[in-house]
N, C-alpha and C positions, 0 to 999 in steps of 0.2 A: 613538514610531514615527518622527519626524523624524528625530532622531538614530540611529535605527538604520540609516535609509536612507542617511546621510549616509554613516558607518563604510564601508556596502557600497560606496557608490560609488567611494571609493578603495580599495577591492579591485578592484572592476571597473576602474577606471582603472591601476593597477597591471601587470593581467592584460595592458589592452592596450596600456598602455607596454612591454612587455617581448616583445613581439612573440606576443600574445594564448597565451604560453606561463604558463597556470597552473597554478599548486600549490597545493596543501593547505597553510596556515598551520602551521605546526609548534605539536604537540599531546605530552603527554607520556602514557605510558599504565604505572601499576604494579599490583600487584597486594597487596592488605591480606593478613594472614594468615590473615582467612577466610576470603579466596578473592574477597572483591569485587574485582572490576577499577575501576580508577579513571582514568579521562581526564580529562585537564584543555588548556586551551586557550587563551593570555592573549589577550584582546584589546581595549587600551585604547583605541582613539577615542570610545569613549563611557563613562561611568560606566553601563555595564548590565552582569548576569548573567544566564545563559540554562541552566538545570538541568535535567538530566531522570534517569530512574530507568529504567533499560532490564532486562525482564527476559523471556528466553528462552523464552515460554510464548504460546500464544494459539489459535485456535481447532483447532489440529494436535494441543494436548492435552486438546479437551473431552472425546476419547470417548463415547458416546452422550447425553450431558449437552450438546447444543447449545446455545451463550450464554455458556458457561459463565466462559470467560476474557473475554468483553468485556462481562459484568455483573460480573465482580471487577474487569475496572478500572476502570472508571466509578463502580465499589463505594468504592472506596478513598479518593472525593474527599467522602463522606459524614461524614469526622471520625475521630478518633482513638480510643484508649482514653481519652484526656485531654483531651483537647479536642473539643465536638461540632462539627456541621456548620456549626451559625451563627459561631462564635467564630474560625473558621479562612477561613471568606469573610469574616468582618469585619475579620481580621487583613490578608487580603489585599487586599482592595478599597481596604480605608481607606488603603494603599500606594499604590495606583494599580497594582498590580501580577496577575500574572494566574496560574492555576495551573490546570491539567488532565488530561486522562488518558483511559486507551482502551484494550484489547484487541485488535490485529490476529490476520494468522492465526498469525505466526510470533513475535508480541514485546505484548507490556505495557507499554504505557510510562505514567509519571506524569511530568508537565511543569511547570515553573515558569519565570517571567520577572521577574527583580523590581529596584528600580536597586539601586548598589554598596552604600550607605549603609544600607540594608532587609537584607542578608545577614544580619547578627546575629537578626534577626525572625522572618525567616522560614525560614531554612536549619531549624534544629530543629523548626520544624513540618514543614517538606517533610520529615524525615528523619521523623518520628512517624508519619506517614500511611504512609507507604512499610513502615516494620516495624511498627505496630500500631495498623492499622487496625481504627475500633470496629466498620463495618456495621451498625451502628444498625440492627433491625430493622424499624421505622416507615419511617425514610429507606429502606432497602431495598426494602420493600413499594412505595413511591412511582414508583422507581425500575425495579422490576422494569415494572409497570402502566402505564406511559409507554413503556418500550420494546416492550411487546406490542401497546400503540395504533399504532404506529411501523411495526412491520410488518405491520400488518393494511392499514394506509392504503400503504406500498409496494407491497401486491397489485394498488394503483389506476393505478400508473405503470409497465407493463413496461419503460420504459428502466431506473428503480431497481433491479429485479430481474433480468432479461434476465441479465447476468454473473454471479449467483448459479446459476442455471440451466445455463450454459457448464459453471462450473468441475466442476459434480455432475455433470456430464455426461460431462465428462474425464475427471476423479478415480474416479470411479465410487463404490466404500468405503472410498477410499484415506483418509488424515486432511487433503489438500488440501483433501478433497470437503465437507470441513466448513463450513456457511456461518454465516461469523465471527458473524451475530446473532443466530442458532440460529432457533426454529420456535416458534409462539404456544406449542404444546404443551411443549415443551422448557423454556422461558422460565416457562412458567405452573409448573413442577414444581420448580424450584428453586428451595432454600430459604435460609436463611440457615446452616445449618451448610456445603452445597456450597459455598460461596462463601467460608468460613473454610479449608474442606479444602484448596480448589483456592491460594487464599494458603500456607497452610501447606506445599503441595507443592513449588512453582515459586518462590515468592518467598522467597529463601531468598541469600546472599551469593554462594555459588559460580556461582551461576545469573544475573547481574545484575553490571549496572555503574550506574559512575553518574558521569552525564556534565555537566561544567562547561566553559564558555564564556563570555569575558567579564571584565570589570575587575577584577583582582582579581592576586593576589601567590601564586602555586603554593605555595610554602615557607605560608605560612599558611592557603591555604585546606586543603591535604594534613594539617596539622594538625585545622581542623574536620571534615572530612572522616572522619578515623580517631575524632576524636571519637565524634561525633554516629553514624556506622556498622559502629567497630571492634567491636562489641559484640555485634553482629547473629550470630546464630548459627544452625545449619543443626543438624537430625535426620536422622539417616539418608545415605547414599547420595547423591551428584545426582543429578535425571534425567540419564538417558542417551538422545542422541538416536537415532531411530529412522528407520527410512523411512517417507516420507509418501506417498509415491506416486509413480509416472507417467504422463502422459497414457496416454488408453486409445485408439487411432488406427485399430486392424485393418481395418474397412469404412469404407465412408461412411455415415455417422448423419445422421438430424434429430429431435431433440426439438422435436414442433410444440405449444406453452405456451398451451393454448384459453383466450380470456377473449372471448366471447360478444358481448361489447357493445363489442368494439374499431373504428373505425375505419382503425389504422393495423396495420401488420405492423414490429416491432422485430425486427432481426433481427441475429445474428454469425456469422461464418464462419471456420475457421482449426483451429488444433492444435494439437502440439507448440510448447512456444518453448525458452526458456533458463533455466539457473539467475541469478541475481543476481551470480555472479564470474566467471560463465564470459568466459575472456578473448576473446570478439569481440560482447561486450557493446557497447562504445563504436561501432564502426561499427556495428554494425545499426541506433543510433538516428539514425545519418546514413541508410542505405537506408530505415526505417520513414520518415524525414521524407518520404523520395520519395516513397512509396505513400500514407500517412493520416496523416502526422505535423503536416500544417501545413495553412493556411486553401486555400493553391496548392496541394495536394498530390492527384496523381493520380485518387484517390478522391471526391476534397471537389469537384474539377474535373469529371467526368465526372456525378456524382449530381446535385449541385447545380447548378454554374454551367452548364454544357453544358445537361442532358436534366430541370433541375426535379422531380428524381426526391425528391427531400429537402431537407430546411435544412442538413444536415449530415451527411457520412461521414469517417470515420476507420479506424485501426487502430493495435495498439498490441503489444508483448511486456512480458506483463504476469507478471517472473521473482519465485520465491522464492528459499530459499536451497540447496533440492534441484536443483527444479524448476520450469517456468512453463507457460505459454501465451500462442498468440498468435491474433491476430482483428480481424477487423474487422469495425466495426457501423454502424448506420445504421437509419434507418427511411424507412416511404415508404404515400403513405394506400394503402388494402387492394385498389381495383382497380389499383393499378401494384407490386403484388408480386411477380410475376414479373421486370419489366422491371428492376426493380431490382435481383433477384437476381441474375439473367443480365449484368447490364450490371456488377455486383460482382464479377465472376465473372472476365467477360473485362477489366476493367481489371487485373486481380490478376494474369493470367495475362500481360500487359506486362511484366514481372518478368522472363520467361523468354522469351517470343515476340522484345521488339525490348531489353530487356535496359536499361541505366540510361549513356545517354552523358556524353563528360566535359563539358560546358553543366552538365547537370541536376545531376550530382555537386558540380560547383563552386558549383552553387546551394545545394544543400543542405547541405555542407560549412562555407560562409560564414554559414549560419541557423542549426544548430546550435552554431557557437562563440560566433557571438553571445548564444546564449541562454545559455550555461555559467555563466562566473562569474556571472551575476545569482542564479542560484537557491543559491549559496550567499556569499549578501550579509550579511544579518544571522547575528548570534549565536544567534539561535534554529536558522537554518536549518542552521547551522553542525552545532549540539549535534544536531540530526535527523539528520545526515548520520554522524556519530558514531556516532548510536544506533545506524542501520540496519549501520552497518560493522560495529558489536559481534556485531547478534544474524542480522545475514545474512552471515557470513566474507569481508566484502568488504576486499582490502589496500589502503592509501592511493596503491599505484603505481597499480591503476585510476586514481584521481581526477587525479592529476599526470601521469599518459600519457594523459590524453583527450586535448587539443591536437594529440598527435604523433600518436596512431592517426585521429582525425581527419582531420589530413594527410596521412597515408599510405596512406589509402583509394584506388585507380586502381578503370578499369571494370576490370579484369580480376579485382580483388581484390574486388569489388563481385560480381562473378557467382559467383563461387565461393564469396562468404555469399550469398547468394540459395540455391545448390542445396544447401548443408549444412542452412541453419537456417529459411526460409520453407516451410512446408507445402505440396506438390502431390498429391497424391496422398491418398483418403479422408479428405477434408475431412469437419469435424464442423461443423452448423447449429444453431442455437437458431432459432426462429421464434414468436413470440409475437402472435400475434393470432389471429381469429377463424377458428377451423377448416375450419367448417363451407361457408369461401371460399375458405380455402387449403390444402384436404385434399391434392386433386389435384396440386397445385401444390408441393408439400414432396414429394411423393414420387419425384419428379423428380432430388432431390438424394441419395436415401439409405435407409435403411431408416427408416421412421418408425415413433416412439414419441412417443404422444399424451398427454398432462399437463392436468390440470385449474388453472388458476390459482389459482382459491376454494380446492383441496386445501393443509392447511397443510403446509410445510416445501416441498422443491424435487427430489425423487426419485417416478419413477412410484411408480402404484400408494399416494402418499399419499394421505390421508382428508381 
């Protein structure tokens, strides 16, 4: 990890030699004749690789099968047809090196990190796991029964869940609305062939890249590379992407989330946001800095530091690659519920009342670039950023025009995303606490629709 940090910091130093004008490392990107795309990405100051296996698929195509894509990827780190689960943590540990994996809503990914000298080791496992994975059924069963503990004990923390609630709420039956770790019931019914199926579907060459980062010689690794996944072959068709949805906005809503024995009211507010390329992506996370993006930030100011309403508010546009949403959240104990809302309310409405001056802007502007190049320091972070370009159609000019649209952010330009892309008008609420205190008090906001928490999964009318 030292030397990872190292590597970054003279990117970072770089970034700000050059008049904090940063670019994306130059990355090479082809395509195998099965159709896997291949990225690659040199970057010596350290003897490390950073791998990952990005594939197109994740809770957008469980279809009534919730879980479905984030127990196959989690599935996958279970062992091979050739190697089980032990032989392959032992290969990798005994490295010092790391390997993981996961299911989001829009992508699959398997991850590795391992130094230059270990690639001959362990690239052919990473590659084994990736096209043929065992699912060990034992190890699965372990697996599945861990993540059902998982969200039964989330039911205990509405901050954990609160944003699953949001998106179902938005999404309504769309496949946004799907929450990535599906429902005790969902979870409890899948079996080991779903989990083969769901592999056999999505996981497939044309559907996937696979993204390298890190010490290494292009002309050779493109060689291992075609090796170890030239082989890989696909049945059938690709998926073909679909629509997932779009926020559902008509009226103003409250989903009030009863959990009986709450103390506090978690709550979010907001709507519509952005897709993940829509081009006025980069400023809006200069304008979000304003409102909930930072510890000074409008929100965090007013709740906390001002009126002791919370420990903490924020907000955030939280895009895919369709579609997003945006919100801001907070909590606050259950008799200042109101005070909170209202005072979230009208901080929010700052936005358009006295608008964002150039002080504020230059503030935020300066906090935002500072934060740029660190989060794409390391080769990991690198290869993550990679991934999400692949499976979210995001182009590398985003990443190398953040600086300039940053700087070309004025108030004027400022108000004018405020009134396209910030929600006014039928706002949508989650509110999660104790109903039976804040019945009156949600209804003030919207048409309310009342949820049980103990009910499993996150749509009224669960059982």
């Amino acid at each position: 990890m030292k030397y990872m940090m190292t590597g970054g910091a003279m990117l970072c130093a770089l970034a700000t030699a050059h008049g904090a004008q940063f670019k994306l490392p130059q990355f090479e990107t082809t395509k195998l004749p099965n159709g896997l795309t291949v990225m690659l990405m040199e970057r010596h100051e350290v003897p490390l690789i950073s791998v990952r296996a990005v594939v197109r698929a994740g809770a957008v195509n469980d279809g009534p099968q919730a879980g479905l894509a984030n127990l196959t990827g989690d599935a996958i780190l279970l062992g091979s047809t050739k190697h089980d689960k032990k032989a392959i943590d032992e290969a990798f540990d005994f490295r010092g090196a790391t390997l993981a994996g996961g299911g989001a809503t829009e992508q699959t990914t398997v991850q590795a990190n391992f130094a230059r000298a270990d690639a001959p080791a362990l690239l052919p496992l990473f590659a084994e796991i990736v096209q043929q994975p065992g699912f060990d059924n034992a190890e699965l069963d372990k697996l599945r029964a861990r993540k059902v503990s998982g969200l039964k004990q989330a039911k205990e923390s509405p901050r954990q869940v609160a944003g699953i609630y949001y998106r179902s709420m938005l999404f309504g039956d769309a496949p946004y609305a799907n929450p990535p770790g599906g429902t005790v019931a969902s979870l409890q019914a899948l079996k080991q062939a779903d989990v083969k199926s769901f592999h056999g579907r999505y996981f497939r060459p044309d559907n996937a890249a696979i993204v390298v980062v890190g010490d290494f010689q292009p002309a050779e690794m493109k060689r291992q590379i075609e090796a170890l996944f030239g082989q890989w072959r696909a049945e059938g068709p690709a998926p073909q992407r679909v629509d997932y949805g779009k926020p559902v906005t008509g009226k103003p809503r409250v989903w009030l989330v009863d959990k009986p024995d709450a103390i506090e009211t978690t709550f979010l507010i907001g709507g519509a946001g952005i897709a993940r390329n829509d081009p006025d992506y980069v400023p809006l996370q200069v304008l979000n800095t304003v409102l909930g993006g930072r510890f000074t930030s409008w929100l965090n100011d007013e709740l906390r530091v001002n009126s002791g309403l919370t420990y903490g508010a924020n907000s955030a546009f939280a895009p895919n690659a369709q579609a997003g949403v945006f919100s801001i959240s907070s909590f606050t104990a259950l008799p200042k519920t109101e005070a909170a809302l209202d005072l979230a309310l009208k901080t929010y409405n700052r936005l358009w009342d006295k608008g964002i001056d150039k002080a504020t802007l230059d503030s935020a502007k300066a906090y935002v670039k500072g934060q740029f190049p660190p989060r794409f320091e390391t080769g990991d972070q690198l290869a993550s950023l990679l991934g999400d370009m692949f499976a979210l159609n995001v182009e590398r000019a985003q990443i190398d025009n953040f600086m300039r649209d940053v700087d070309g952010l004025t108030p004027e330009k400022a108000k004018a995303l405020v009134d396209r892309h910030f929600p006014r008008k039928n706002l949508q609420m989650v509110l999660v606490g104790k109903a039976a205190e804040i019945r009156k008090i949600a209804a003030k906001y919207g048409d309310v629709t009342e949820l049980d928490i103990s009910a499993d999964g996150f749509k009224p009318g669960a059982k």
